[in-house]
LUMBA-398153 format. One record per residue (C-alpha): x, y, z. Coordinates in steps of 0.001 Angstrom, whole numbers, plus 524288, in hexadecimal, padded with zeros to 5 digits. Example, Ala and Ser with C-alpha at 12.3 -4.5 7.8 and 13.67 -1.06 7.14 Angstrom:
! LUMBA-398153
+-------+-------+-------+
!     u !     v !     w !
+-------+-------+-------+
! 8300C ! 7EE6C ! 81E78 !
! 83566 ! 7FBDC ! 81BE4 !
+-------+-------+-------+
//
This chain:
! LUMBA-398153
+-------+-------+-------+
!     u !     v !     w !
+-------+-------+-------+
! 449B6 ! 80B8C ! 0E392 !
! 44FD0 ! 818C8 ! 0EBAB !
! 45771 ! 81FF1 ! 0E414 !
! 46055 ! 829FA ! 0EAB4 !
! 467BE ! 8334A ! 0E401 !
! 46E2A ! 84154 ! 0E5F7 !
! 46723 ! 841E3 ! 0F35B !
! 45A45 ! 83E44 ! 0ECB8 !
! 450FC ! 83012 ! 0EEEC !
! 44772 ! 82E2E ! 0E68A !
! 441E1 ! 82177 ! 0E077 !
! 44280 ! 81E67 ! 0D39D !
! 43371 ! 817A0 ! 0CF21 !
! 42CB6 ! 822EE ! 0CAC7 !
! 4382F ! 823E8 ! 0BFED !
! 4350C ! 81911 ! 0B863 !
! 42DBA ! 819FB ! 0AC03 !
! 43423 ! 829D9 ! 0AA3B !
! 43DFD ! 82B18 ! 09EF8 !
! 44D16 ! 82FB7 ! 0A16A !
! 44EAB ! 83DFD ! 0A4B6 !
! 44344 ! 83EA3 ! 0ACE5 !
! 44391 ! 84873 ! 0B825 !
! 43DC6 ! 84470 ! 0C4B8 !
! 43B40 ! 84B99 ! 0D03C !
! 43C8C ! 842F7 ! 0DD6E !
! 42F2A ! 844D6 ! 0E661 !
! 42C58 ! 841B4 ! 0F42D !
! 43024 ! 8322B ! 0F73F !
! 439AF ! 8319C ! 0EC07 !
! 43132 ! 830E0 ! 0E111 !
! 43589 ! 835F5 ! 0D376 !
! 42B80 ! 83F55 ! 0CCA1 !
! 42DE7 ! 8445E ! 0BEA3 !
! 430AD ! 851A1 ! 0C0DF !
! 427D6 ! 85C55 ! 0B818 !
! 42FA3 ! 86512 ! 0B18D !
! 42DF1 ! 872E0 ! 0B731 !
! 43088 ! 88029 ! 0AE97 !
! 437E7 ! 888B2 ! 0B70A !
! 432FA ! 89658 ! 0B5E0 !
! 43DC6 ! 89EB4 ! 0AEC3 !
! 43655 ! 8ABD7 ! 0AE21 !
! 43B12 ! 8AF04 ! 0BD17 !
! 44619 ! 8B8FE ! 0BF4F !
! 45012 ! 8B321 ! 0C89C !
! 456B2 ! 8BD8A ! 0D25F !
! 46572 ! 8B96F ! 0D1B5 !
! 470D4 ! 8C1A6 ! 0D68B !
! 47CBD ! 8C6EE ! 0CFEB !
! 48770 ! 8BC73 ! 0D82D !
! 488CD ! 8B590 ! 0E344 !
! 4937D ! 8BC64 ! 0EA5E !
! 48A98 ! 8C0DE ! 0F55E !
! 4849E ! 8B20E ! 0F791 !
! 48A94 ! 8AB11 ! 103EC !
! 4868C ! 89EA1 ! 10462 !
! 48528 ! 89D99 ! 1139A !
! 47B45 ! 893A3 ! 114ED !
! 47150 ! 89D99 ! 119A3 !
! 46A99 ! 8A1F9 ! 10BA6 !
! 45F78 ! 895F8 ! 10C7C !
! 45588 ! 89A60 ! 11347 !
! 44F0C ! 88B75 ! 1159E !
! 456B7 ! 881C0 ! 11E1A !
! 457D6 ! 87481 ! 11B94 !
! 44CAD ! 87082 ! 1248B !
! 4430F ! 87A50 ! 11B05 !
! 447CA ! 871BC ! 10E90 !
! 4465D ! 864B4 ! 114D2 !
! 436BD ! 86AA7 ! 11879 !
! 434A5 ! 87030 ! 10C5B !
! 43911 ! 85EFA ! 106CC !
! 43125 ! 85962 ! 10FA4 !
! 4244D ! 86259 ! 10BD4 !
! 42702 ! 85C2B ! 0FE2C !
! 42BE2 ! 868C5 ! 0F849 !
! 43043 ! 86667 ! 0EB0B !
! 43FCD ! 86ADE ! 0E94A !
! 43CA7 ! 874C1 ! 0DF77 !
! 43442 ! 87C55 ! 0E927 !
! 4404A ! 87A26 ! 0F3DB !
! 44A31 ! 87EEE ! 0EAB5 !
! 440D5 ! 88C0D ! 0E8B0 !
! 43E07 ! 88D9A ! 0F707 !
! 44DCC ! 88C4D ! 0F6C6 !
! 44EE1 ! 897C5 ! 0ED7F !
! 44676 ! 89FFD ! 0F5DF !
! 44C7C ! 89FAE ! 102D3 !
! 45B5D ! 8A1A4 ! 0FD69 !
! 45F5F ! 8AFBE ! 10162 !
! 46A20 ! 8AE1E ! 0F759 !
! 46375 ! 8A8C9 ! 0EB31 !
! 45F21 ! 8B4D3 ! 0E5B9 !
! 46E8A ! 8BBC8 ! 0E5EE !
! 473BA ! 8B086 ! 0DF7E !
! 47652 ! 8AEDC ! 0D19D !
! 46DC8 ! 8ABD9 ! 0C7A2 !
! 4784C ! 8A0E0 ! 0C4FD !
! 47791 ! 89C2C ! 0D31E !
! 46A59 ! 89B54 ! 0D4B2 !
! 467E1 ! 891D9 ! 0CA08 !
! 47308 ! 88CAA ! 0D05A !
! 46D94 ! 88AE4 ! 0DEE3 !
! 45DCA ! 886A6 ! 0D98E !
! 4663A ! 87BF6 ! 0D20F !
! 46C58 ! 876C3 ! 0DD73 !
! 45FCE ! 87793 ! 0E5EA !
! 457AD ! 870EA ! 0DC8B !
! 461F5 ! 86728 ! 0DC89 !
! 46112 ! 86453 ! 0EA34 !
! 45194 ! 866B0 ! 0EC2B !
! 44A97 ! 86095 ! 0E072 !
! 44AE7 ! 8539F ! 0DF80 !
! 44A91 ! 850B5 ! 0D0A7 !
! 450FC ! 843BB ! 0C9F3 !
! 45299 ! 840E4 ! 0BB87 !
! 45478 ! 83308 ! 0B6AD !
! 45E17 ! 83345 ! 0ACC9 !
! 46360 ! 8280F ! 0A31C !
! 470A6 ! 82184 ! 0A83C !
! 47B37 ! 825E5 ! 09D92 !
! 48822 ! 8251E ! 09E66 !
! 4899A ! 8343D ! 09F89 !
! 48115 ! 83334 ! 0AC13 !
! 487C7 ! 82746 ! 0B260 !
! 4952A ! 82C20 ! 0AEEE !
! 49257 ! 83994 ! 0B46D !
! 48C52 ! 833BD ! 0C0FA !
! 49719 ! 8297B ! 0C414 !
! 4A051 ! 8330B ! 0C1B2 !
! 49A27 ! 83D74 ! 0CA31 !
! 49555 ! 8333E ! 0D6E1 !
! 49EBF ! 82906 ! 0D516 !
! 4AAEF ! 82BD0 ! 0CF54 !
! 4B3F6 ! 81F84 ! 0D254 !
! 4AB7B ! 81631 ! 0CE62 !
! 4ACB3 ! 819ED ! 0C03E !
! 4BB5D ! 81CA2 ! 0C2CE !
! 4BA27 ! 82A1A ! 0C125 !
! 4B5A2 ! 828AB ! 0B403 !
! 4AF9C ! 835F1 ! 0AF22 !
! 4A496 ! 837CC ! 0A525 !
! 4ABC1 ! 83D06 ! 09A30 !
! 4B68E ! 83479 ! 09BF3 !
! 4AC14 ! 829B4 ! 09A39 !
! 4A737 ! 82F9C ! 08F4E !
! 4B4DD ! 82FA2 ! 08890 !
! 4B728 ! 82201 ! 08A8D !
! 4AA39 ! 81EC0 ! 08230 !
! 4AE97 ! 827ED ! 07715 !
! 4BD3F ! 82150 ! 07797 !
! 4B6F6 ! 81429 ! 07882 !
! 4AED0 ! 815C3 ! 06C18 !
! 4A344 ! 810AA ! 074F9 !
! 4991F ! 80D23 ! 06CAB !
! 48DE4 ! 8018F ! 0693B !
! 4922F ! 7F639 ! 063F3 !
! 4A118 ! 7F5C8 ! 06AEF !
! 4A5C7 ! 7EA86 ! 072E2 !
! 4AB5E ! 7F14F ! 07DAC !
! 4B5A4 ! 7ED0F ! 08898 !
! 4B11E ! 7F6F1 ! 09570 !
! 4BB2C ! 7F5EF ! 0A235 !
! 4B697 ! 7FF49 ! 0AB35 !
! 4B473 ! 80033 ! 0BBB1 !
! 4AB40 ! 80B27 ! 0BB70 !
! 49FE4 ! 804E5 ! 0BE92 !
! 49A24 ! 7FFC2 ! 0B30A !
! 499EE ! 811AA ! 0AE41 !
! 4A311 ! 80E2C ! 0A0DD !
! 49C77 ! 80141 ! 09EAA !
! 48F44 ! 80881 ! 09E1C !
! 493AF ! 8137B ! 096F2 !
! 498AB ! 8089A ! 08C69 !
! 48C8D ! 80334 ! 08A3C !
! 482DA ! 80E52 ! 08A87 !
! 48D30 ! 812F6 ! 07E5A !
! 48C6C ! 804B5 ! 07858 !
! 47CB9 ! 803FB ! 07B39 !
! 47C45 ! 7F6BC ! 07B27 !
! 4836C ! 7F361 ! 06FC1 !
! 490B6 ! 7EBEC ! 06E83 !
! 49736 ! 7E594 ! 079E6 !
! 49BDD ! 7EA0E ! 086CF !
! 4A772 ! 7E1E6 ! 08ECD !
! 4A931 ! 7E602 ! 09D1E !
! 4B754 ! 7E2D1 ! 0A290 !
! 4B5ED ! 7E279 ! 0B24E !
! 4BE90 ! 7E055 ! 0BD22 !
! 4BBBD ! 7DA02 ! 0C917 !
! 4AECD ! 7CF9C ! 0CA58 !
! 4A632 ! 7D7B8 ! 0C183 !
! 4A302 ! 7E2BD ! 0BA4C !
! 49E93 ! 7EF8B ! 0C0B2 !
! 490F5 ! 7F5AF ! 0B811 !
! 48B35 ! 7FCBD ! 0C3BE !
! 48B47 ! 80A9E ! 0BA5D !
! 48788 ! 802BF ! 0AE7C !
! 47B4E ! 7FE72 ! 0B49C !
! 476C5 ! 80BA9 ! 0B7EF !
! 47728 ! 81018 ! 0A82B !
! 469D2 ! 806D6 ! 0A763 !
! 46E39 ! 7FF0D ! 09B33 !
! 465B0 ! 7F4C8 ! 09828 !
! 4677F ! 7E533 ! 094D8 !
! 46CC8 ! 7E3C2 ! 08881 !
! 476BA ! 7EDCA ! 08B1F !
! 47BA2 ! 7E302 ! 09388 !
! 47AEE ! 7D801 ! 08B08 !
! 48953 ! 7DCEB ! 08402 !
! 48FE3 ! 7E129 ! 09205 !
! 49A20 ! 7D5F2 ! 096B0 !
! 4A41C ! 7D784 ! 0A0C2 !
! 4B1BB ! 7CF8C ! 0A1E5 !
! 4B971 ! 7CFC6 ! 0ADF9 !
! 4C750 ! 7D693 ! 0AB6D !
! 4CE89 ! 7C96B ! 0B34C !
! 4CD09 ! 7C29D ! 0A8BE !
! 4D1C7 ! 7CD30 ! 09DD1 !
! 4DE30 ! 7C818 ! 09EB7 !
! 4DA5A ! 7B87D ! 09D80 !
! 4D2A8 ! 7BB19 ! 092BC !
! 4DCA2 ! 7C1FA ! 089EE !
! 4E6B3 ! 7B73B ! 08E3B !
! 4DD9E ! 7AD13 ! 08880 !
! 4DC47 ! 7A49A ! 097B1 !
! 4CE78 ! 7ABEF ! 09A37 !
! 4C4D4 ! 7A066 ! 09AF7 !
! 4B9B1 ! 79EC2 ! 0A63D !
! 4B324 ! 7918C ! 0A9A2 !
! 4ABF4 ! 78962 ! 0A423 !
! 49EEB ! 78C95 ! 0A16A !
! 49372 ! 784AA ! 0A39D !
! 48ACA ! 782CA ! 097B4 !
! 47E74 ! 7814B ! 09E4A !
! 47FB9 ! 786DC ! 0ABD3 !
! 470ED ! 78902 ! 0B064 !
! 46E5E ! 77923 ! 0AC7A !
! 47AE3 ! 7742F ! 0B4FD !
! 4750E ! 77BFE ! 0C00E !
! 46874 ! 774BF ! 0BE0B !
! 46DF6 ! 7677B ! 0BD89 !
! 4746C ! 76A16 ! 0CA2D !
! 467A3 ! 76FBC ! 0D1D0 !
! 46244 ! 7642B ! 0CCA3 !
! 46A9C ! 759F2 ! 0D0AD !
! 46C0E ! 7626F ! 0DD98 !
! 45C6C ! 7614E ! 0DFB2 !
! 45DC2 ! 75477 ! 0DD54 !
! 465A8 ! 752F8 ! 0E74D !
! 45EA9 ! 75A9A ! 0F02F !
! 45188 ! 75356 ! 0EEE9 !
! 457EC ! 74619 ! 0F00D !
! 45E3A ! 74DAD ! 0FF18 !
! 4500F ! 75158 ! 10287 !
! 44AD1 ! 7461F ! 0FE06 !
! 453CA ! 73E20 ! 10817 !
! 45270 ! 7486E ! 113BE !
! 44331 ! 7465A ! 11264 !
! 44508 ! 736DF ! 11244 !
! 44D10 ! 73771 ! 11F5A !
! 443A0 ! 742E0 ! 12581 !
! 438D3 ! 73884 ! 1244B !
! 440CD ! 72C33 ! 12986 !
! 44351 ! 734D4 ! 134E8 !
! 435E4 ! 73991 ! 1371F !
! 42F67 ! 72B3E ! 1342E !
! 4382D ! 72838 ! 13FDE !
! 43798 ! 73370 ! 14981 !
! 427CA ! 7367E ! 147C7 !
! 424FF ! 72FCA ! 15378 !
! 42EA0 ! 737D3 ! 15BA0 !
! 42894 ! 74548 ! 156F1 !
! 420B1 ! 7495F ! 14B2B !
! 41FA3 ! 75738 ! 14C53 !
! 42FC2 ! 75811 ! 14DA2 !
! 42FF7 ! 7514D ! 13F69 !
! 427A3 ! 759E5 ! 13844 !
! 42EF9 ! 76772 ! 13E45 !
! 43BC7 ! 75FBA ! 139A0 !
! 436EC ! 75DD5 ! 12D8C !
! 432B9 ! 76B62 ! 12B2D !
! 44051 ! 77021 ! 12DAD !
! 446AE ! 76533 ! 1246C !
! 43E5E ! 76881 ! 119CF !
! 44098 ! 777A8 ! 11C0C !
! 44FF8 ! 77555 ! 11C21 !
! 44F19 ! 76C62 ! 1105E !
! 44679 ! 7770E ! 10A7C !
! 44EE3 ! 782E1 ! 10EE5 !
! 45C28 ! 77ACB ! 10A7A !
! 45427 ! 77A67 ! 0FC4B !
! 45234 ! 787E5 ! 0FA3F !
! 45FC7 ! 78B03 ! 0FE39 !
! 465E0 ! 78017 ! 0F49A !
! 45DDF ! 78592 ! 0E9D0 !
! 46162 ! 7943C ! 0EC80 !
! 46F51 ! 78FF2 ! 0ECBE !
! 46DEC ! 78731 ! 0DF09 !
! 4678D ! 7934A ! 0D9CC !
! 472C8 ! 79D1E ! 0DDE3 !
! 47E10 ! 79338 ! 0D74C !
! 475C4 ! 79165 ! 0CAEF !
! 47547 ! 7A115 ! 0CA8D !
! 483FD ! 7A1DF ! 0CCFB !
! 48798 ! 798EA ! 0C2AC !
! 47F58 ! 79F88 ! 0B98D !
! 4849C ! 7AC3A ! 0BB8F !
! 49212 ! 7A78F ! 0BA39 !
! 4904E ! 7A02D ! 0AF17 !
! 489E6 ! 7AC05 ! 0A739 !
! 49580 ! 7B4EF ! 0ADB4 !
! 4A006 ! 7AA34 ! 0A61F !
! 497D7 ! 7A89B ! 0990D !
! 4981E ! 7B9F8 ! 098D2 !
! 4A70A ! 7B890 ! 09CD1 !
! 4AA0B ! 7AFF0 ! 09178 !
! 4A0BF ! 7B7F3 ! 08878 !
! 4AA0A ! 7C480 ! 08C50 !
! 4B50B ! 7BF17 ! 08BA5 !
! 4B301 ! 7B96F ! 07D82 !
! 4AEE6 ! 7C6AB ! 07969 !
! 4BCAD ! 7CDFE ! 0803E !
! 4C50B ! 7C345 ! 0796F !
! 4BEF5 ! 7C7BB ! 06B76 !
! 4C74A ! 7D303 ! 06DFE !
! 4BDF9 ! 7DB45 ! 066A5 !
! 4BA7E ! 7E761 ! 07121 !
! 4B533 ! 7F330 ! 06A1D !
! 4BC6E ! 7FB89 ! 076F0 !
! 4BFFB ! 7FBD0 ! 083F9 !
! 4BD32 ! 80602 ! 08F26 !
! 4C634 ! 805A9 ! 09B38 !
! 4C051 ! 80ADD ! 0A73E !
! 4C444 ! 80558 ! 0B412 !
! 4CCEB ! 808CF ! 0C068 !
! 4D63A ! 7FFDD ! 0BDF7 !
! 4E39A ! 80214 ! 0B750 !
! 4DFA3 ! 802CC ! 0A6D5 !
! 4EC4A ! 7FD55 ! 0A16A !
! 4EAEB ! 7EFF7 ! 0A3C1 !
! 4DBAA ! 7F050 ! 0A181 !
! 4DCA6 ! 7F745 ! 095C8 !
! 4E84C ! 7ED29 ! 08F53 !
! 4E1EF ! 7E015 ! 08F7C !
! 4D4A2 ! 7E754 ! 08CBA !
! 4D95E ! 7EA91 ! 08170 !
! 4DBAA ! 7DDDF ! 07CAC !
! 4CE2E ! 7DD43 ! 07AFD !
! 4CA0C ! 7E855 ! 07259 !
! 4CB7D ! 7E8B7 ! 06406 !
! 4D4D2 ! 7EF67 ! 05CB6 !
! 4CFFC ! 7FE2D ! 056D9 !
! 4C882 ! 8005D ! 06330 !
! 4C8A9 ! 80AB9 ! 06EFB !
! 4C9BD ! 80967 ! 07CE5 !
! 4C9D3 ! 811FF ! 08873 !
! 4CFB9 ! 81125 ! 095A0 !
! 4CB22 ! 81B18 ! 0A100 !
! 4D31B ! 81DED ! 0ACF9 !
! 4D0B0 ! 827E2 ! 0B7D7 !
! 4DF20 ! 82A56 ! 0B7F3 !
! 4E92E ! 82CE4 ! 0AE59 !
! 4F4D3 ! 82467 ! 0B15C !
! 4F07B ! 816D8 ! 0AFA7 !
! 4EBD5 ! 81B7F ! 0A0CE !
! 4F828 ! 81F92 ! 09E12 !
! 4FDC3 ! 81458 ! 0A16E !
! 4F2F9 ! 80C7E ! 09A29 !
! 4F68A ! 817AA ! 08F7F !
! 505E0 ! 81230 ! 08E70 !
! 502A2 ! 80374 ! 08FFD !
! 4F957 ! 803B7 ! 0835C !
! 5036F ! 80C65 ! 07DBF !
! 50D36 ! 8018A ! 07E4F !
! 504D5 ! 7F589 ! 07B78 !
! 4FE8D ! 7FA8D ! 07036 !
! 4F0D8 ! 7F735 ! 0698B !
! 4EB2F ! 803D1 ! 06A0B !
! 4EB8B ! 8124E ! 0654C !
! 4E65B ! 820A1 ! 0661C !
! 4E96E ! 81E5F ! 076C7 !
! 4E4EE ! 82A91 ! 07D3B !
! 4E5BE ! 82EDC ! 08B34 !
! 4D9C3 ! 8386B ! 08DE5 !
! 4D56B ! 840B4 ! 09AF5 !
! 4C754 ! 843D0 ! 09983 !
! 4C5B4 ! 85231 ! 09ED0 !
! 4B66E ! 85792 ! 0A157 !
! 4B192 ! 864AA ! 0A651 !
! 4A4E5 ! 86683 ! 0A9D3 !
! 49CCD ! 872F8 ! 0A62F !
! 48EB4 ! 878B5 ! 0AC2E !
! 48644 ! 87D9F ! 0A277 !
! 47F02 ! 8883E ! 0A5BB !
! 4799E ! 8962B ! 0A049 !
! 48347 ! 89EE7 ! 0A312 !
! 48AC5 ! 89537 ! 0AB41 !
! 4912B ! 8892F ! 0A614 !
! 49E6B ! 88789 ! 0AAC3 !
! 4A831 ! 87CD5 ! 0ADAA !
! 4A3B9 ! 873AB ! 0B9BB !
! 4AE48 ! 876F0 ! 0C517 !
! 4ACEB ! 8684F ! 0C9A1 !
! 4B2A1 ! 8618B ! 0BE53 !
! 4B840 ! 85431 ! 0C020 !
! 4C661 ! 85547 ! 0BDED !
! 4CC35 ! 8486E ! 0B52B !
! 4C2C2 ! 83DE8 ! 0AEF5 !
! 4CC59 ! 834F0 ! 0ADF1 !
! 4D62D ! 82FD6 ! 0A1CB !
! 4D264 ! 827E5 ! 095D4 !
! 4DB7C ! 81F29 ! 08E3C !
! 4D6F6 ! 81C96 ! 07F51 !
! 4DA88 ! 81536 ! 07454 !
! 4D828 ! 80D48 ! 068B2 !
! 4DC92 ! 7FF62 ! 067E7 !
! 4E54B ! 7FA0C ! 05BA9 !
! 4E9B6 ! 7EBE6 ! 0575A !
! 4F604 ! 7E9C7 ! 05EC8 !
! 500B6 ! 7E038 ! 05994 !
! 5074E ! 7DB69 ! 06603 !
! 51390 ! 7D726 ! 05BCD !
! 516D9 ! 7E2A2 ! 057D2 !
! 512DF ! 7EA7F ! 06274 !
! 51E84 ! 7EAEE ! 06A03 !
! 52938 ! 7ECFB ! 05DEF !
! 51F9B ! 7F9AD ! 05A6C !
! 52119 ! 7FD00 ! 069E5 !
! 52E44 ! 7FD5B ! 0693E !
! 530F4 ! 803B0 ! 05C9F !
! 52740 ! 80EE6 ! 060DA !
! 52FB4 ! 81172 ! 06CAC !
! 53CFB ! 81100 ! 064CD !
! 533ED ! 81B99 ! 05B6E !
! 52F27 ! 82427 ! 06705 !
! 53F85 ! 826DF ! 06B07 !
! 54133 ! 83391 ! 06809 !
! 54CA1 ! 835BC ! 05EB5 !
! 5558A ! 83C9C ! 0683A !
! 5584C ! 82FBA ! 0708B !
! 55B8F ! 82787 ! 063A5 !
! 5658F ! 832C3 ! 05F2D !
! 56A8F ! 8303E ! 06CB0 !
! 56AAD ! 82206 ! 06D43 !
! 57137 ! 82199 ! 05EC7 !
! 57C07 ! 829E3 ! 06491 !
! 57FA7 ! 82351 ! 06F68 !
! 580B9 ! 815DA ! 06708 !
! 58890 ! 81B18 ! 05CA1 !
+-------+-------+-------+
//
């Protein structure tokens, strides 16, 4: 199929069969070529000037036009040689720095050569590229914050994980490229499905699947209240569908059978008015019965697919849910745009004690809030309430340097590790902690104004 990206179509048959990392260089109909690697000749002095203080960039340094560029693509000039003729009719190449030159080839090549390399999906690389296209549909959700939430998570094969996230499937894949396959992956969604649009592009294959299961977050609640239940399933669902095309066909033949008894009572007595009127009537009866056939089957075939999809979506639904009420979760990861404390407090419920979990939010409040709530439930320890801060640097000879467009806040992470919680004596220890945490002062106070 067409692929177009930054500006650039090209089609991608000619890259089959070529291992990852592969540099191709995008020829004349959108072909890929695998580009030969070229030594650039080092042993040339470049002229470069001191600074650019006398360059005014006026528009009027290029030489060629736009017109000349478009002729020089449409001769089939490769972009090298265009960046080079480039080079040679700037007035103000030679007086700039050394620096800037690299500088100015490196943005012309960009623009001019058309060269593509086919990397492996990662998370890095998915992260980085949501993050820099699409920003809101991962909720904001930088790369290093992403990368914290696997650490905290203690993300690794084997773990039977709880993942509640709206970023388009991004944490979900990053889970189970860390898991590789191993262990057990539940997928809390809201809504009529779950969203994977990001996991499919990290190329996983099959079996990876085989351990994914989703459960819709509407029935959370039921579920821990002990009324969750779904309907009765049929044992044998493809073999009832049988039995009724059967007795449907049966049905139908005994219909056709009865139309084609009349047709000929009512031709025996009409031939002698017209014969060639009866057999053009006949030709349309059959074609209706015919047509009416095709369409009965098509329709039989569409329930029988129906019921067989929803009868596989109930058995995985009851499979999910008998794993959630073993109450056994190795973690839980948070990751969604809607508010965390009331997510995060029956999800809970589900993980086993000793454990970590890890709520993101792109904003600080509601994890404070989330922050006081587990606070005064209880259950869990070591809560921490962490801003992931990043700074980008270019590396360079002679010039690396901070980035000057640096994102500015990657959003808020709230941590912890879950405990055994005694509900009975839970709220005496709440209470006693509070009379503990009054500072001496007040009770001096209070003393004196009994006595």
């Amino acid at each position: 199929r067409k692929i177009i990206f930054e500006k650039q179509w090209f089609y991608l048959d000619n890259a089959i069969g070529h291992t990852y990392g592969t540099t191709f260089e995008v020829t004349s109909g959108g072909n890929l070529q695998p580009k030969q690697e070229v030594e650039e000749s080092t042993t040339e002095t470049k002229e470069a000037g001191t600074d650019n203080r006398n360059i005014v960039d006026d528009g009027k340094s290029q030489k060629l036009t736009h017109d000349d560029i478009k002729a020089l693509k449409d001769k089939g000039i490769k972009g090298q040689e265009i960046v080079q003729q480039l080079i040679e009719n700037s007035t103000t190449f030679r007086d700039k720095t050394e620096f800037a030159q690299d500088k100015y080839i490196k943005k012309k090549k960009k623009k001019y050569e058309a060269v593509i390399t086919i990397v492996k999906p990662s998370t890095r690389i998915l992260s980085t590229m949501y993050y820099a296209r699409e920003p809101g549909k991962i909720n904001h959700l930088r790369y290093d914050t992403l990368a914290q939430m696997l650490t905290l998570g203690n993300i690794r094969a084997g773990n039977k994980m709880i993942v509640m996230e709206t970023c388009a499937g991004l944490v979900l894949g990053a889970v189970m490229e860390r898991m590789g396959g191993y262990g057990s992956i539940i997928q809390m969604y809201p809504g009529g499905g779950p969203v994977r649009a990001a996991t499919s592009c990290f190329g996983f294959p099959k079996p990876f699947f085989d351990n994914l299961h989703e459960f819709p977050l509407s029935k959370v609640d039921s579920l821990l209240s002990g009324t969750f239940s779904t309907e009765t399933l049929p044992s044998e669902p493809e073999d009832n569908v049988l039995v009724e095309e059967e007795s449907n066909g049966l049905t139908d033949e005994k219909q056709i059978s009865l139309q084609e008894t009349e047709e000929e009572s009512t031709t025996e007595t009409a031939m002698e008015i017209n014969q060639t009127e009866e057999q053009d009537t006949m030709d349309i009866n059959t074609e209706d019965v015919e047509f009416k056939e095709n369409k009965e089957k098509e329709n039989k075939d569409n329930v029988r697919e129906k019921q067989r999809k929803q009868w596989e979506r109930r058995k995985k639904l009851i499979e999910t849910a008998a794993l959630l009420t073993e109450k056994n979760a190795d973690g839980l990861i948070v990751a969604s745009k809607f508010h965390p404390t009331p997510l995060l407090l029956s999800l809970l419920e589900f993980v086993a004690p000793s454990r970590p979990f890890v709520v993101y939010c792109q904003y600080k409040e509601p994890l404070l809030e989330c922050y006081t709530k587990l606070r005064e439930r209880g259950g869990v320890i070591n809560l921490k309430l962490s801003e992931t801060w990043l700074r980008n640097y270019q590396v360079l000879p002679d010039r690396s340097h901070p980035k000057l467009t640096m994102s500015g806040g990657g959003g808020y992470l709230l941590s912890g590790i879950t405990v055994v919680l005694d509900k009975g004596k839970s709220d005496s220890s709440h209470l006693e902690a509070l009379k503990m945490e009054e500072p001496s002062s007040k009770r001096c106070k209070v003393q004196d104004l009994h006595c």
